[in-house]
Structure formats: C-alpha cells, structure tokens
LUMFIKE-994523 format. One record per residue (C-alpha): residue in one letter; z negated, y negated, x. Coordinates in Angstrom, 1 decimal. Each point is the difference from the previous one (the first is absolute). Layout:
<atoms>
<atom rest="A" w="Z" v="Y" u="X"/>
...
</atoms>
This chain:
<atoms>
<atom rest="X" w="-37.0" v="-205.7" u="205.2"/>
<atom rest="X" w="-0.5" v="-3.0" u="2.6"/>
<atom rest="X" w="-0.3" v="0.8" u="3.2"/>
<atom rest="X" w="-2.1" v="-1.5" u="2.4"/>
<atom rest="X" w="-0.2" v="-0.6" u="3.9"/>
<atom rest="X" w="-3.6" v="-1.2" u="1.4"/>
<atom rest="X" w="-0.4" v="-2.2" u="3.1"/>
<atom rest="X" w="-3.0" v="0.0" u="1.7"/>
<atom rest="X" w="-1.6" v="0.5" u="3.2"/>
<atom rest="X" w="-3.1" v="1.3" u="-0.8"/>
<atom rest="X" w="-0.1" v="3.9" u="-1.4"/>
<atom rest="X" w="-2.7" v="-0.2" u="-2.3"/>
<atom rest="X" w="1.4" v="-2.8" u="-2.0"/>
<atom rest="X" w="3.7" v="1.8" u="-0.9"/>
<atom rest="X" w="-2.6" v="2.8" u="-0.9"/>
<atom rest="X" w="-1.5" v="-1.7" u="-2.3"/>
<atom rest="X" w="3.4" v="-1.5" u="-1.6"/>
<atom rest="X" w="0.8" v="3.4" u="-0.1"/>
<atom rest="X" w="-2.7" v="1.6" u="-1.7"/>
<atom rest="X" w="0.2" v="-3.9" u="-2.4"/>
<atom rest="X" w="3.6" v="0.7" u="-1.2"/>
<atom rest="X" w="-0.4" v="4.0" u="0.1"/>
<atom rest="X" w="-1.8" v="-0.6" u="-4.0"/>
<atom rest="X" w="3.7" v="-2.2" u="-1.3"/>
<atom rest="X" w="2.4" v="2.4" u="-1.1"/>
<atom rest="X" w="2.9" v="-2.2" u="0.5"/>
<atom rest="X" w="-0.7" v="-1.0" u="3.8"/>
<atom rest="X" w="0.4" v="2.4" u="3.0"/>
<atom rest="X" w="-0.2" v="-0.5" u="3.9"/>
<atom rest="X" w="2.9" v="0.8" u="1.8"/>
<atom rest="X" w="-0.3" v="-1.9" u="3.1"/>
<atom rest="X" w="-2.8" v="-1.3" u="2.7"/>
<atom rest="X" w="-0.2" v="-2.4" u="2.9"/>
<atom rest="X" w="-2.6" v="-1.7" u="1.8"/>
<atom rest="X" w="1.6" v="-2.9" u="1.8"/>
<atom rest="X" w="3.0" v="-2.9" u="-0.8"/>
<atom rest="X" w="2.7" v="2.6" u="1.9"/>
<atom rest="X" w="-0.8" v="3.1" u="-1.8"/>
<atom rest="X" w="0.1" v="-2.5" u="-3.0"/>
<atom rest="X" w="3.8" v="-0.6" u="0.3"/>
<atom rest="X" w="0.6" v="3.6" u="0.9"/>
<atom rest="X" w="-1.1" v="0.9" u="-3.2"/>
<atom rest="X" w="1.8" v="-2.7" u="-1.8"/>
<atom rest="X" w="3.2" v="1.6" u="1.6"/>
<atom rest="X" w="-0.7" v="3.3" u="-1.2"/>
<atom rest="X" w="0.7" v="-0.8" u="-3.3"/>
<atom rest="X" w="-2.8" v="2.4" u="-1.4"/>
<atom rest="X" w="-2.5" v="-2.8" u="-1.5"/>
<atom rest="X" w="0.8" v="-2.2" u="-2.8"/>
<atom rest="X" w="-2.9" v="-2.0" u="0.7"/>
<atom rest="X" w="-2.0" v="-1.7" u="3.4"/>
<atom rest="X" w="-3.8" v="0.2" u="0.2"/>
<atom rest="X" w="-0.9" v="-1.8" u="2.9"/>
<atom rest="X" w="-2.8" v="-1.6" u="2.3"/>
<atom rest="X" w="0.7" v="-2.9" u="1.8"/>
<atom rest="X" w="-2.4" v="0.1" u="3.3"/>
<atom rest="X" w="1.4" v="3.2" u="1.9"/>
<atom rest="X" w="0.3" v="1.1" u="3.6"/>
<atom rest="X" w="4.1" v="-0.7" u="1.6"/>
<atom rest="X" w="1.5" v="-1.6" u="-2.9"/>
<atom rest="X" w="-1.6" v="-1.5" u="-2.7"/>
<atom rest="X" w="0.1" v="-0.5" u="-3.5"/>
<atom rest="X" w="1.6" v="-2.9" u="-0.1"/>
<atom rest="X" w="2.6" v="0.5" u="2.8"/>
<atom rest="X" w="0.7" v="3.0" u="-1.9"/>
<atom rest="X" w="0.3" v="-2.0" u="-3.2"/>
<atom rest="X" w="2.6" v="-1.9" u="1.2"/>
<atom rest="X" w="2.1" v="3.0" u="1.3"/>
<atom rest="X" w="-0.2" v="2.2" u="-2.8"/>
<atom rest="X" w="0.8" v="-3.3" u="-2.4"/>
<atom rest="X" w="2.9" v="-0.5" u="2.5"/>
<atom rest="X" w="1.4" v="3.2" u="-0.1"/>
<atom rest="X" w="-1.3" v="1.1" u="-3.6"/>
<atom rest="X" w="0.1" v="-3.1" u="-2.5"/>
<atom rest="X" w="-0.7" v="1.9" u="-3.0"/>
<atom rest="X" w="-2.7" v="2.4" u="1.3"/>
<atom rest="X" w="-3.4" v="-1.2" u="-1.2"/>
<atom rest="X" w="-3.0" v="-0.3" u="2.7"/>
<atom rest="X" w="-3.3" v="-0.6" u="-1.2"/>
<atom rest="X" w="-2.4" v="-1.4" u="2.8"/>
<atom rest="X" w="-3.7" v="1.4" u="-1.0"/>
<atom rest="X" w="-2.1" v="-1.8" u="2.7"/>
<atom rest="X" w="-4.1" v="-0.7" u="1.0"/>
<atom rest="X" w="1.3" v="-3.4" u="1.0"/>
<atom rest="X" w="-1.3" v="-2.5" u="-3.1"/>
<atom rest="X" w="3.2" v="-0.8" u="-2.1"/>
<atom rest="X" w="-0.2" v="-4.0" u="0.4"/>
<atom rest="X" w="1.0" v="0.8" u="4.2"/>
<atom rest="X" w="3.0" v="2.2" u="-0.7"/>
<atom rest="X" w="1.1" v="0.1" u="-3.4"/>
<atom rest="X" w="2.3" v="-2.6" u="-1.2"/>
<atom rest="X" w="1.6" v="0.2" u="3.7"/>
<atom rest="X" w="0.8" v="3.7" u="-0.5"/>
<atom rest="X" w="1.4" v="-0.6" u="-3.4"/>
<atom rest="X" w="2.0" v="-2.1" u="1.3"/>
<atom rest="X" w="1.4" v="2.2" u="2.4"/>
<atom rest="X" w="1.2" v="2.8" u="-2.3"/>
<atom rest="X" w="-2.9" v="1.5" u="-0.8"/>
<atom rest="X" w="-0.3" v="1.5" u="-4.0"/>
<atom rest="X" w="-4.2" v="-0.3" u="0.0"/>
<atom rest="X" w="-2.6" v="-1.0" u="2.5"/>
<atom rest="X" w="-3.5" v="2.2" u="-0.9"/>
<atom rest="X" w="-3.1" v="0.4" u="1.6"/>
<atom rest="X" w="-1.7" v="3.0" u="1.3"/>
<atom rest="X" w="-3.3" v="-1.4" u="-1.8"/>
<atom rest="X" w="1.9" v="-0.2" u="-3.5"/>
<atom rest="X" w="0.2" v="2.6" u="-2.6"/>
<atom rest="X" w="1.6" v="3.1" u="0.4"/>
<atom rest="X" w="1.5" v="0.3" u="-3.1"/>
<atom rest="X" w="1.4" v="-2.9" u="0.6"/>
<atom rest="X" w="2.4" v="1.4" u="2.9"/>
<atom rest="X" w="1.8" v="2.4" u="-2.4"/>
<atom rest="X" w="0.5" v="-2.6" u="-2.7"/>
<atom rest="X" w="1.6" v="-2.1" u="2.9"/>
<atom rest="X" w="2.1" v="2.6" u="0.9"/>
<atom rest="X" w="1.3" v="0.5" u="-3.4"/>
<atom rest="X" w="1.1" v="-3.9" u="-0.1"/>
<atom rest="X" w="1.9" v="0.1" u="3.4"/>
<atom rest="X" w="2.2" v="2.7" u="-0.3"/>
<atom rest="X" w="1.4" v="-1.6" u="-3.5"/>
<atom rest="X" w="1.0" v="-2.9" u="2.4"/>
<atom rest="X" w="-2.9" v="-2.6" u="-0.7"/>
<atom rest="X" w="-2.8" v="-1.7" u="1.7"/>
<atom rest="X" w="-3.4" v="1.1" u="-0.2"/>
<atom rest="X" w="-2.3" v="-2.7" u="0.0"/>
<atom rest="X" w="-4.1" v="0.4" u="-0.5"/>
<atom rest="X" w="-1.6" v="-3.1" u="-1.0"/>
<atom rest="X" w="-1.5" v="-0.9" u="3.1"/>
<atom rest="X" w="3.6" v="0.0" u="1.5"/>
<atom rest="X" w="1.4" v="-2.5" u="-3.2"/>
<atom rest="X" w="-2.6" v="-2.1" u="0.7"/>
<atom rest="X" w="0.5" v="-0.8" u="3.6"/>
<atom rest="X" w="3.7" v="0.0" u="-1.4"/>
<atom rest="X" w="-0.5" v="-2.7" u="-2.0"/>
<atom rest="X" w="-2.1" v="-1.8" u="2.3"/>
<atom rest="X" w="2.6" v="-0.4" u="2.7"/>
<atom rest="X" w="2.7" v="-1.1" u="-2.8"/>
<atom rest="X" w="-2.6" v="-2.7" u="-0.7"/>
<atom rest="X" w="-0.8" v="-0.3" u="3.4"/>
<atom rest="X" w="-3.2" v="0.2" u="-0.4"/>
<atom rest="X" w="-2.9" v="1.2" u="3.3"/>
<atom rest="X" w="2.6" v="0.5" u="2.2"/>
<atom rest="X" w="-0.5" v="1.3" u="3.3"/>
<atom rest="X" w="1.6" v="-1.2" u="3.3"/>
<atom rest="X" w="1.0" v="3.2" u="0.4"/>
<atom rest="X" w="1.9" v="0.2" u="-3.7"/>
<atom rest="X" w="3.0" v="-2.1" u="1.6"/>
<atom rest="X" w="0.5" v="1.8" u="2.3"/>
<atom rest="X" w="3.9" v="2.4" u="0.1"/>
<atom rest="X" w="0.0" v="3.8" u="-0.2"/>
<atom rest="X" w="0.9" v="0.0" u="3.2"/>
<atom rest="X" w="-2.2" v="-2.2" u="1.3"/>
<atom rest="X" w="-3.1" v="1.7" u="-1.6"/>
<atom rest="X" w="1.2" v="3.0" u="1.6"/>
<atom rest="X" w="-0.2" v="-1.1" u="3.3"/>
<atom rest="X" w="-3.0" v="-2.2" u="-1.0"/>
<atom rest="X" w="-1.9" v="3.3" u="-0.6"/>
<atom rest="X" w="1.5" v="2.3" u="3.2"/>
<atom rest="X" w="-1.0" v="-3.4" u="2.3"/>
<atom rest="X" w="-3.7" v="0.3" u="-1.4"/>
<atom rest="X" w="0.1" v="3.7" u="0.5"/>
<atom rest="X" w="0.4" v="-0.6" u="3.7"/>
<atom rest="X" w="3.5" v="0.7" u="0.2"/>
<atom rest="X" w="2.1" v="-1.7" u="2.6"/>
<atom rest="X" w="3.3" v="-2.1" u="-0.9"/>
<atom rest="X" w="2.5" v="2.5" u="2.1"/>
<atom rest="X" w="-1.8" v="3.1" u="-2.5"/>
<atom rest="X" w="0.6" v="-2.0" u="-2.9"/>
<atom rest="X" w="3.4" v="-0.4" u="0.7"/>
<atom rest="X" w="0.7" v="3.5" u="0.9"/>
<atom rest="X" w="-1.8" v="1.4" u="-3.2"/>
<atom rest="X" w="1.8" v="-2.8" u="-2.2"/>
<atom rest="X" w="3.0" v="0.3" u="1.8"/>
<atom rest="X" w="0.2" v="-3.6" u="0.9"/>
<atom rest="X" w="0.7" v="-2.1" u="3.0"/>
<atom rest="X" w="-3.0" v="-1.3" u="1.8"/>
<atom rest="X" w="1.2" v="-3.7" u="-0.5"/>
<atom rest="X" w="0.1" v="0.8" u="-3.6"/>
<atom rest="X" w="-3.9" v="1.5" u="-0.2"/>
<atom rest="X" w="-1.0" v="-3.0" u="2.1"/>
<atom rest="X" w="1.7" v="-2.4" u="-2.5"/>
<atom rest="X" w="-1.8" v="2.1" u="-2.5"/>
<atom rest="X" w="-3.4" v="-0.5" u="1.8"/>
<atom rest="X" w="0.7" v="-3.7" u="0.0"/>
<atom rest="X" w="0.4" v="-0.4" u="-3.0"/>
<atom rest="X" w="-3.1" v="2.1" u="-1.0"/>
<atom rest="X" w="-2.1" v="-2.2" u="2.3"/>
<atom rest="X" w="1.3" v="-3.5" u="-1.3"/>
<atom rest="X" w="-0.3" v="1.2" u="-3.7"/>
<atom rest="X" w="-3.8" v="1.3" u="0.3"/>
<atom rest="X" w="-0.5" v="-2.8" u="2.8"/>
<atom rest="X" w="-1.1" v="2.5" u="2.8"/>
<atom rest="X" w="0.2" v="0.1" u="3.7"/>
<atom rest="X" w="-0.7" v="3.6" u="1.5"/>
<atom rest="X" w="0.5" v="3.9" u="-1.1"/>
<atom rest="X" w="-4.0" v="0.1" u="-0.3"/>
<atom rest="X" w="0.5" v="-2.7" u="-2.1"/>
<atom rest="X" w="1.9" v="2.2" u="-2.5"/>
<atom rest="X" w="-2.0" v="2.8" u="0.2"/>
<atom rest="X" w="-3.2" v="-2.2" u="-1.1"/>
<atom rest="X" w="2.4" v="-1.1" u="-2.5"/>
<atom rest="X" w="1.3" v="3.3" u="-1.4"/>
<atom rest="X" w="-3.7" v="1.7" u="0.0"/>
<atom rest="X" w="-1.4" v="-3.2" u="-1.6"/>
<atom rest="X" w="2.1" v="0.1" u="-2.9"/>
<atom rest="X" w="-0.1" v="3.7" u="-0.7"/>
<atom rest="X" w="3.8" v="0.7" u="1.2"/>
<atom rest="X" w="-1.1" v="2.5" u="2.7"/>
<atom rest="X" w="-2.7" v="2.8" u="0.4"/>
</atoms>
C-alpha cells in the first residue's frame, strides 16, 4: 500500500484527489495539508510514503516547502501537481528535487501512474515536461528568467508578489544584505529597474496569478 500526503490550500481540490485515488486499490491517503508548513509537518510524521503537492499556497509555498522537505527528506518523493503551465515551473522544480511536475488541467489517471513511478525511486516525466527538458539541454527558446538560480527565482517571485526585502529574509531565513544581493542580481539578469517592474514581469510571463 503507498501512502499518500496531499498539499493544498484549497478544500475542494484534496476532495477531489481523494475521491480520484479512493477507485486504486494500492494507494491510500494518510495525510493532508494545505500550505508549505503543514507540508513539512507531514513529511516529519513519517506516515506518507509519497508528497502530492500544490505549489501556490497561502504562508509557505510549494516551493519553499520543496526545498525543506528535500532538505530534511532526500528520499521522500514530492510530486508538484500545479494550474501554472509546465514551461514556467517545470524543469526549475525538477531540478530542485522534485520526482514529477503535473498539471491540474492533465489527466487524472495520469496522477496515480505518477505515483506509482516515484515511490520506486524514479522520475516521472510527461512529455510536455521532456520536451522543455530537452529544449534547455539544447538551449533552445530560453527565457531570461531560465538563468536565473533557485534562489534567486525564489525571491524573484516573493519581490513580484509585493513582498518586502526584510519579509523575504525572515521567511527565507536570510540576511537582508543577502536578499538585496539576490534582488540585484534578479534585476541585472532580466535588466529591470523597479519592484513594479517585476511584477509586470512575472504576470506577463505566466509565473504569477
């Protein structure tokens, strides 16, 4: 039996997963969340073998959470299911630890076959995902924002959401000299001069609701 722990901040959607993965014998929910925190509480439980998890939640987000759990939990397989469109976050999350990167729009079935391939300690890639994949290794259509760090898009995204630099820090548990060299670097490398600017930036491309 696998079990499974589901993160997101909106009820009706972990009802849904529930009801989804109620039909496979083999799958069973033994955990919920709906924010980046609860995420990582869950994680410590030890009770789920597997994460399900959104990546645009209230406190702590996906991807802060991403990093924590993958910090504390190596082997413990997260799978981001998002609405964002997988050429914004994909190959970034990958990169970051996570097993698969779905979206909410995609197939259900889909989401217990990539279940399945996680928890046996692979990579579940759909072939939207292998093709941006491929397209980076060739460097092919890529973005400004595709060079930028993990860190960097991090604060890149929490600037644009109006957060300020001493927030940042706190949530990220940085120094403010470090998020400003951050935000510097963010500016120079998408060649921007103002927080508005980002936030035209980020809605433009799709990276923010």
């Amino acid at each position: 039996m696998i079990n499974i722990g589901i993160v997101d901040d909106h009820g009706i959607v972990r009802t849904g997963l529930r009801q989804l993965l109620g039909d496979e014998v083999d799958l069973r929910i033994t955990g919920e969340a709906c924010n980046g925190r609860e995420a990582l509480e869950l994680a410590r439980s030890g009770t789920v073998d597997v994460l399900l998890m959104d990546i645009s939640m209230p406190e702590q987000g996906g991807v802060d959470a991403l990093l924590a759990i993958k910090a504390r939990f190596p082997d413990l397989p997260v799978i981001i299911l998002s609405g964002f469109p997988e050429q914004h976050y994909a190959v970034t999350l990958l990169k970051q630890g996570a097993s698969s990167y779905l979206g909410k729009d995609g197939d259900p079935a889909e989401i217990a076959t990539a279940i399945r391939t996680v928890v046996r300690g692979r990579k579940y890639v759909t072939p939207a995902v292998a093709e941006l994949l491929a397209d980076q290794l060739g460097g092919a259509n890529e973005a400004p924002h595709d060079s930028l760090s993990e860190r960097e898009l991090q604060v890149f995204l929490r600037l644009a959401q109006g957060e300020t630099v001493g927030a940042i820090a706190e949530a990220m548990f940085l120094s403010v000299k470090t998020v400003s060299t951050y935000r510097s670097r963010v500016m120079d490398k998408l060649k921007l001069q103002s927080n508005s600017d980002l936030t035209y930036y980020a809605l433009k491309n799709g990276l923010m609701q």
